[in-house]
C-alpha positions as CSV (number, residue, x, y, z in Angstrom):
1,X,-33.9,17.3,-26.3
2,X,-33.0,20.8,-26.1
3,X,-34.1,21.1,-22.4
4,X,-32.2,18.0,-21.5
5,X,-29.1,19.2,-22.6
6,X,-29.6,22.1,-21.1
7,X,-31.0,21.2,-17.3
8,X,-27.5,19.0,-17.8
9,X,-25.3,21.8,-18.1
10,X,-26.8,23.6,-15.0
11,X,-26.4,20.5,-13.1
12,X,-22.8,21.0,-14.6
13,X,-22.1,23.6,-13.6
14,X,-23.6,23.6,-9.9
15,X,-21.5,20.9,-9.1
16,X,-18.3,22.7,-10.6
17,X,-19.6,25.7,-7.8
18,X,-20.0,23.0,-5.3
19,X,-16.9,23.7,-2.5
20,X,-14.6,20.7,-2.6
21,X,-15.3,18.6,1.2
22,X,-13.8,15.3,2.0
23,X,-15.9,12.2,2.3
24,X,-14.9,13.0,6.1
25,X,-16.1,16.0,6.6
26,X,-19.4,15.0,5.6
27,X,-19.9,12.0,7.4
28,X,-18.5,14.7,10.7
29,X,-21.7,16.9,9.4
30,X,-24.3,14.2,8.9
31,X,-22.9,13.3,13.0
32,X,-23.2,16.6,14.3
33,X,-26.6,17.2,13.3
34,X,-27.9,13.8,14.3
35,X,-30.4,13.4,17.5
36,X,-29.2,9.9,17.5
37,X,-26.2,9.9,20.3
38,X,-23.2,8.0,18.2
39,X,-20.3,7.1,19.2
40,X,-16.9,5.4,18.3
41,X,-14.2,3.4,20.5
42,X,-10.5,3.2,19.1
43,X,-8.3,0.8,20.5
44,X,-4.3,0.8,20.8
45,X,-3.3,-1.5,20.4
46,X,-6.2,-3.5,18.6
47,X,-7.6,-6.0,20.6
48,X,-6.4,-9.7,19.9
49,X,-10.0,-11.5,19.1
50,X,-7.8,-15.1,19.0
51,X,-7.9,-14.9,22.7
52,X,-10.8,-16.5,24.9
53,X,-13.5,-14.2,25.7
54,X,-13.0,-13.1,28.8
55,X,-9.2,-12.2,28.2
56,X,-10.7,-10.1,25.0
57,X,-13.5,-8.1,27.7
58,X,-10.0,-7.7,29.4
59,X,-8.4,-6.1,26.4
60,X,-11.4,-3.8,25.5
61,X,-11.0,-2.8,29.5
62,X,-7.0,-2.3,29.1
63,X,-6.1,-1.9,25.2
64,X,-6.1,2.5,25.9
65,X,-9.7,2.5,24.6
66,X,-10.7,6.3,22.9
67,X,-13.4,8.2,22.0
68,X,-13.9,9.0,18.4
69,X,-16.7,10.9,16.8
70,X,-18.7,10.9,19.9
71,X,-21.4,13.7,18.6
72,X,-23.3,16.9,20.5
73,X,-26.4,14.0,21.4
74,X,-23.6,11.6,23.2
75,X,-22.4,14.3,24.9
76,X,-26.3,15.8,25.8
77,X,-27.0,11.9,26.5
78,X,-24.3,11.3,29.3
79,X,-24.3,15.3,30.4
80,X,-21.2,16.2,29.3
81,X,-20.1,20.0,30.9
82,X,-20.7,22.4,29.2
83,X,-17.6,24.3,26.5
84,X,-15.5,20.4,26.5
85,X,-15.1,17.7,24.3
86,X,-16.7,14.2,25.0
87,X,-13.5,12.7,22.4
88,X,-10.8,14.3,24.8
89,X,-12.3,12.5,27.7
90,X,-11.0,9.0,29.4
91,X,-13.4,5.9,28.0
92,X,-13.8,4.2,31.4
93,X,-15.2,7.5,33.1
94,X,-18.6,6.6,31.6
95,X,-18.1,3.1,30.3
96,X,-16.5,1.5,33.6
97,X,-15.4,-2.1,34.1
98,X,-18.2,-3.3,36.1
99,X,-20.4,-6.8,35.6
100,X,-22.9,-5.2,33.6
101,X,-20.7,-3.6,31.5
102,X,-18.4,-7.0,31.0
103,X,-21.7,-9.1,30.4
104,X,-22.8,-6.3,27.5
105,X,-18.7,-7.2,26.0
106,X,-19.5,-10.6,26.1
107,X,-23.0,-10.1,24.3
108,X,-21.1,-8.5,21.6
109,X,-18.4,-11.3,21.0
110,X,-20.8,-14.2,20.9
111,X,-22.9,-12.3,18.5
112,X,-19.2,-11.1,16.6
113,X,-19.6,-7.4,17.6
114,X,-22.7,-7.2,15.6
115,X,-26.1,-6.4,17.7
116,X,-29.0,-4.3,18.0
117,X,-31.0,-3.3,21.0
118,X,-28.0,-4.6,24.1
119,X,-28.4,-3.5,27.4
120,X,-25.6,-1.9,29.2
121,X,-25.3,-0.5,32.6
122,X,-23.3,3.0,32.3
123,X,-22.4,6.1,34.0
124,X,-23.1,9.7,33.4
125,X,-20.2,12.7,33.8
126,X,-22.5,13.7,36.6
127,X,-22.1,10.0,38.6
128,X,-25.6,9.1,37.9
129,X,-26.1,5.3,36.2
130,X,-28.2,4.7,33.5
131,X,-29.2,2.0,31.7
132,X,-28.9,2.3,28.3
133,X,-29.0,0.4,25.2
134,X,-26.7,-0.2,22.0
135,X,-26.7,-1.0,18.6
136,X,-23.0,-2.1,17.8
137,X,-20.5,-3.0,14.9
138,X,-17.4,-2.8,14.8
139,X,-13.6,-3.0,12.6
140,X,-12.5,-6.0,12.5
141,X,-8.8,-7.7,10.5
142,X,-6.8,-10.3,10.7
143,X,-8.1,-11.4,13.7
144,X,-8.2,-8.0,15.6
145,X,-10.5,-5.7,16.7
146,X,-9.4,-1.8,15.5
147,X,-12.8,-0.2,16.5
148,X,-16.4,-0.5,17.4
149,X,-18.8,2.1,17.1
150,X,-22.8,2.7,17.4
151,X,-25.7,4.0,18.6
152,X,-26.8,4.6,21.8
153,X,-30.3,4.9,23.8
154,X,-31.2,6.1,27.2
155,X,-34.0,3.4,28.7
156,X,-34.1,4.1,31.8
157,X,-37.6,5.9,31.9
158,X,-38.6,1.7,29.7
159,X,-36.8,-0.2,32.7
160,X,-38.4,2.2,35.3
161,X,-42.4,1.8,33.8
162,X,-41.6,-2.2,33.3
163,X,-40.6,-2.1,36.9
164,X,-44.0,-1.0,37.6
165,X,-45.8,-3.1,35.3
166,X,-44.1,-6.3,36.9
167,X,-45.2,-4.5,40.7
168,X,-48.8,-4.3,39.4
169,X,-48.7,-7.5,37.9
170,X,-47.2,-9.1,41.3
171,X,-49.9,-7.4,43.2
172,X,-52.5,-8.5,40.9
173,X,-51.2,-12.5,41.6
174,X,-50.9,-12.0,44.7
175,X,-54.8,-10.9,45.0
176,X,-56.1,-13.8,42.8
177,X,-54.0,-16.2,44.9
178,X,-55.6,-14.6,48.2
179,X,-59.8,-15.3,46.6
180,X,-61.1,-17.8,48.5
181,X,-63.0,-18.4,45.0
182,X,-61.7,-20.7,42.9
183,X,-60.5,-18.7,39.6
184,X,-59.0,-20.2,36.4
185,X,-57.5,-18.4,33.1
186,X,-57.6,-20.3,29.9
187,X,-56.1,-18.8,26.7
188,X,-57.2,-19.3,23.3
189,X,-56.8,-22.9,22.2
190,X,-58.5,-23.8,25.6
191,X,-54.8,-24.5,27.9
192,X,-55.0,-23.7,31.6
193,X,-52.4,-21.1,32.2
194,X,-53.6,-19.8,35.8
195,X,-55.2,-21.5,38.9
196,X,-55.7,-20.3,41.8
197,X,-54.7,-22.3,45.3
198,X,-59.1,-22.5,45.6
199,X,-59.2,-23.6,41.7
200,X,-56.7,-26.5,42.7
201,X,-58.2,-27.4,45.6
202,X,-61.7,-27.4,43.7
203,X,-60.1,-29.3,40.5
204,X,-57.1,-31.1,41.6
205,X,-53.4,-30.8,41.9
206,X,-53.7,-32.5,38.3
207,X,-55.6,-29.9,36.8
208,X,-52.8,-27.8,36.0
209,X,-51.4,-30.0,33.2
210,X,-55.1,-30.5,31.5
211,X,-56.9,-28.7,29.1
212,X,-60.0,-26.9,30.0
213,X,-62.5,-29.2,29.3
214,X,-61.1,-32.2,30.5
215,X,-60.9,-30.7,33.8
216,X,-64.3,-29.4,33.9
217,X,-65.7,-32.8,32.2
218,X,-64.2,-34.6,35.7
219,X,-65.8,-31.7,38.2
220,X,-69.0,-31.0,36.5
221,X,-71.8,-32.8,36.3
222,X,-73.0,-33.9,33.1
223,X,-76.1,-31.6,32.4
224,X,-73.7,-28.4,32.9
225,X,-71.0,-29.3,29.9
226,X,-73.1,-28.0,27.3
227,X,-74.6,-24.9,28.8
228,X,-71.5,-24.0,30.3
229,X,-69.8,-24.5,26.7
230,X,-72.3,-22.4,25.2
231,X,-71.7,-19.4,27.2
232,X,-68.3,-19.6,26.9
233,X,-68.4,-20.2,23.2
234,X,-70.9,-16.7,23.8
235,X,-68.2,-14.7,26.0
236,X,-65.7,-15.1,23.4
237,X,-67.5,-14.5,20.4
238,X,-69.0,-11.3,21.4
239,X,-66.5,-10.6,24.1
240,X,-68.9,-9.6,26.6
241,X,-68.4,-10.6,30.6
242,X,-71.5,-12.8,31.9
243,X,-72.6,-14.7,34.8
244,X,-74.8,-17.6,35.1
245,X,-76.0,-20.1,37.3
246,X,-77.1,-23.4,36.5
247,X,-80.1,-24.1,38.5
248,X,-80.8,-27.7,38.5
249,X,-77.6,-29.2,38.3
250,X,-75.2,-26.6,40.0
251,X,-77.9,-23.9,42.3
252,X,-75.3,-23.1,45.1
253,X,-73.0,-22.2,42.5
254,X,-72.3,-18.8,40.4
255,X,-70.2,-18.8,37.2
256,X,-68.5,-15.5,36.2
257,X,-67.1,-15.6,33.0
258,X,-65.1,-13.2,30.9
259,X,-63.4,-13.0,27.9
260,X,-59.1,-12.9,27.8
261,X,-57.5,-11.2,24.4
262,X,-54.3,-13.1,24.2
263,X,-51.5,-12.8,21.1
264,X,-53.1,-16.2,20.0
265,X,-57.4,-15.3,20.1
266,X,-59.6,-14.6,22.6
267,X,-59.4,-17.0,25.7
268,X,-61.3,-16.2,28.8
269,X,-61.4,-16.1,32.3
270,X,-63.8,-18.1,35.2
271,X,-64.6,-17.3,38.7
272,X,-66.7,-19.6,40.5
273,X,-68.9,-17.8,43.3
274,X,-71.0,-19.9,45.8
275,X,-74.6,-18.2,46.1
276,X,-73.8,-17.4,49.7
277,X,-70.6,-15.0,48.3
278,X,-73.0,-13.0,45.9
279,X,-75.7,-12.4,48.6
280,X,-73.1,-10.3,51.2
């Protein structure tokens, strides 16, 4: 018991030695020495939120909006020069009225200046545009809007490698559209998500809105169904590529199947090869 009263009185008497800083003051430390760039936007006077939204996206635009406990990563974010101070600086020299920007204020009021993750299109002190995204709340009374404030993240490198994901993926359509073969994706429950022009013209325009089976069930004949169901049922166990041909019932014809991970199971993918194809 001893010890315990004793531990206590240190505590004592480190906190008595402690120097006496305003709740401010911290929260201006715990800023400063953030790699999170943060940011605050003051408004006067406070924006009327009674209005209709797009008078309100006006009022955020015209209502004198200024920087408040912008920290050193806003300013390292949006290249601030060197020796000045992002909180002296005009708003609308890196937050300008422009449609992306007016879309982002409308995001906020529909979700009532509470969101994570929204895109924004903004400028840098240098002129370069970034897009960028923010998580957002704000002040709100009586009906107006004081200040908002948040975090902020550049994603321009995300936009710039999703770019090329969606070029690859384009390229990759175009390809399969171009196989003279026809070539069919099914995911995991056994829906047709992809056929290729040579797919519809093997299957039918009306294949597109069938399951797999059905559609094969109508083009196959009948010998094939339960071979070709056990090698698919084998692709997508042991999620191995194979290619078979069905000799009596299908010779002039090559199936190449492979399995397809999808967020739902293992679906799998067919290309159908006529002997002649194989043997150039």
């Amino acid at each position: 018991m001893s010890k315990i009263v004793v531990s206590r009185k240190v505590e004592d008497n480190v906190r008595n030695e402690l120097p006496d800083v305003s709740t401010e003051d911290i929260l201006r430390g715990m800023l400063a020495a953030s790699n999170d760039a943060c940011w605050c936007m003051e408004f006067s006077p406070p924006v009327d939120l009674m209005a209709d939204d797009h008078q309100v996206v006006h009022q955020i635009f015209a209502n004198r909006p200024v920087w408040r406990h912008c920290n050193a990563a806003m300013e390292r974010l949006y290249r601030l020069p060197a020796g000045q101070d992002m909180n002296t600086r005009p708003v609308h020299e890196i937050f300008p009225d422009n449609a992306s920007n007016r879309n982002f204020l409308l995001n906020l009021i529909a979700n009532g200046f509470e969101v994570d993750g929204s895109p924004a299109l903004d400028q840098r002190y240098d002129g370069l545009q970034i897009y960028v995204e923010n998580d957002v709340r704000a002040h709100i009374g009586d009906g107006k809007l004081y200040r908002m404030f948040g975090t902020v993240r550049n994603v321009a490198k995300h936009r710039r490698r999703e770019q090329a994901l969606n070029d690859e993926l384009a390229a990759m359509e175009g390809a399969i559209a171009a196989l003279a073969s026809p070539f069919v994706t099914v995911d995991a429950s056994g829906a047709i998500q992809t056929l290729n022009p040579a797919a519809v013209a093997q299957f039918g325009p009306a294949a597109e809105g069938q399951s797999f089976d059905a559609m094969i069930r109508k083009a196959c004949p009948e010998p094939v169904l339960p071979e070709l169901a056990k090698v698919i049922a084998k692709v997508r166990s042991l999620g191995v590529s194979m290619s078979v041909r069905f000799a009596k019932a299908m010779p002039d014809t090559v199936w190449q199947i492979a399995p397809r991970e999808t967020a739902q199971g293992t679906g799998f993918v067919l290309l159908m090869l006529s002997n002649d194809v194989m043997e150039i």
